[in-house]
N, C-alpha and C positions, 0 to 999 in steps of 0.2 A: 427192464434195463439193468437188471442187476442188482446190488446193492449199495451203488450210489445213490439213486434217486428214489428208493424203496421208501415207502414210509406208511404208518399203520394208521389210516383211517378210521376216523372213530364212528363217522353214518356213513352212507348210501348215499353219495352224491347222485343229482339229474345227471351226470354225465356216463355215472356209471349203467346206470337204469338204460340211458340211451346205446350204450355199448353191448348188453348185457339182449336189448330187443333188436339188436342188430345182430347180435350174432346168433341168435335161434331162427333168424329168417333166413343167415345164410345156410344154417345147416340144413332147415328146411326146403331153399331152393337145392340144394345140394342132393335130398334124399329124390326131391320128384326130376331131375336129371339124372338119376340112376332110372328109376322105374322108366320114364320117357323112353331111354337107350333102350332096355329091355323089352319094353314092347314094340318099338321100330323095327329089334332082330328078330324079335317072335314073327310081325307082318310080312318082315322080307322071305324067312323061309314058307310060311303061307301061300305067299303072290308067287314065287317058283312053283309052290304046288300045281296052283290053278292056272298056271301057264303053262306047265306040262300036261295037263290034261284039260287044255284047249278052253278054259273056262274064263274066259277074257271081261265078261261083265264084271264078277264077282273079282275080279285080279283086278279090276281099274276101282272098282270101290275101296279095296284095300291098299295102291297107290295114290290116291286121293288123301284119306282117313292117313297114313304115313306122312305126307308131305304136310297135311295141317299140323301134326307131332313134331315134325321137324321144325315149323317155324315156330309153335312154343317151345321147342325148345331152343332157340338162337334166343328168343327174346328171354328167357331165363338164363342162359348164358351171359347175359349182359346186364338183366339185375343183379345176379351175384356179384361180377367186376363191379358195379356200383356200391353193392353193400359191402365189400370187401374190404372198397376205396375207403369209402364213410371210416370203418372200424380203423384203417388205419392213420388214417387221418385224425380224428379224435386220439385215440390214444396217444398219438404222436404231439397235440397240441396239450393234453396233461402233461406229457414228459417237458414241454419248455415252461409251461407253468412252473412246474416246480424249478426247471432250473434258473427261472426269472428267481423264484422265491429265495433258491441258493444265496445265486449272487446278492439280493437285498439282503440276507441277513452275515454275507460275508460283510460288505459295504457296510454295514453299521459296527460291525466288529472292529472293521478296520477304522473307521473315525473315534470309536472308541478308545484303543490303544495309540491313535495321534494325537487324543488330546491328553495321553497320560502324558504325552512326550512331546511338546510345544517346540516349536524351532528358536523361539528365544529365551528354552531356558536351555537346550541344548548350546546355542550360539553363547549364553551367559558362562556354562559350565568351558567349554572350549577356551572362549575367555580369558578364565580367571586360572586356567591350567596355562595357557601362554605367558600370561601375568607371572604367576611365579617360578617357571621357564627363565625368564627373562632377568627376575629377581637374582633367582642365583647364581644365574652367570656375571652379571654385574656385583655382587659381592665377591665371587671367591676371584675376579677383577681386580675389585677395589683390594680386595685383602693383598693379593700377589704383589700388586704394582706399590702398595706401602711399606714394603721388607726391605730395607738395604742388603747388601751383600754380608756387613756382620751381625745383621739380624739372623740372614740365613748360616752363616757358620756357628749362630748362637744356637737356633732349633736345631741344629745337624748335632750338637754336640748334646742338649737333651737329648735328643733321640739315643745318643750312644750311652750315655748313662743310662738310661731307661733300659736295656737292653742289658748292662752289664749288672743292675740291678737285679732282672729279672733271670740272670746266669748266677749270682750270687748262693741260689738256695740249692747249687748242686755241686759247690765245695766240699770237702769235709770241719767237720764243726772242732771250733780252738778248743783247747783242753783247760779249764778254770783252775789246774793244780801246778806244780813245779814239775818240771820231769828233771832227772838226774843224768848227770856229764855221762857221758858215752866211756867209758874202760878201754884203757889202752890197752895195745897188744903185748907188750911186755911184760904188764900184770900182770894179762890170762897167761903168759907163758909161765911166770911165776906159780901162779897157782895152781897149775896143773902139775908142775914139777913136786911140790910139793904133798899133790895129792897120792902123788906114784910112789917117792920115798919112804922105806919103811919106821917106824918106830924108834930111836935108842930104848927105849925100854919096854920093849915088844918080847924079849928073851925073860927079862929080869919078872 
């Protein structure tokens, strides 16, 4: 049956034994219904002989002698179908043995892993997940329904600080020194005019 139900026996069960003398008998009735058939076609071409050459005593001796061959051989024809039967039969009653034996040792595996797994610790653990389910909708409940209106304009307005706090660190940073008045335009035009004029004492 394959290599489901395979499995490596360690002795020679009776059943084997019983299987094992069952099937050297069928191959045995097997070999003497070969020989039987051969000698029946050997006697038929004989008895044509002696009936072509008028020899009719010796022709009924040897449909005689043929007809008794014939019936052992129908009654070995029908031990075989019996031993046949037997082998398959047995073998077929190991195969639910073992898959009796399957299923018992599925079944105890399976009680096994249901008692890892009790239904009232499953029903406990469900439970106590419903429990605090239930917890914290009724808190963030309670919490909601206790805020007045300038509680919530108060968090709104945390939140906005919090936010402008956290935009703070991408200003540019104040300078710790003095910085100097910006230069009017006037000046620069001053001083550029005087940077173009030349010397009085440039010649001397």
């Amino acid at each position: 049956m394959g290599g489901l139900f395979s499995r490596h026996r360690s002795r020679v069960t009776e059943q084997d034994k019983a299987i094992l003398q069952l099937k050297q008998q069928r191959d045995e009735l097997k070999r003497y219904s070969r020989r039987t058939n051969d000698a029946i076609a050997k006697d038929n071409a004989v008895i044509k002989d002696l009936v072509a050459r008028n020899q009719k005593q010796r022709a009924l001796l040897l449909l005689r002698k043929k007809k008794y061959q014939e019936n052992l051989l129908e009654q070995s024809e029908k031990h075989l179908t019996t031993v046949e039967g037997l082998i398959n039969d047995i073998e077929f009653a190991q195969v639910q043995v073992e898959i009796v034996a399957s299923l018992k040792k599925g079944n105890e595996a399976l009680k096994q892993l249901n008692a890892l797994m009790r239904m009232d610790d499953v029903e406990k653990i469900l439970s106590d997940a419903q429990e605090a389910q239930d917890y914290q909708a009724e808190l963030s409940a309670l919490i909601s329904g206790n805020l007045s209106s300038s509680d919530d304009a108060e968090v709104e307005l945390e939140l906005e600080r919090l936010l402008a706090d956290s935009h703070a660190g991408d200003l540019p940073a104040v300078p710790d020194h003095d910085i100097p008045p910006p230069v009017s335009s006037a000046k620069k035009t001053r001083r550029t005019d005087a940077m173009k004029t030349p010397s009085r004492f440039a010649d001397s």
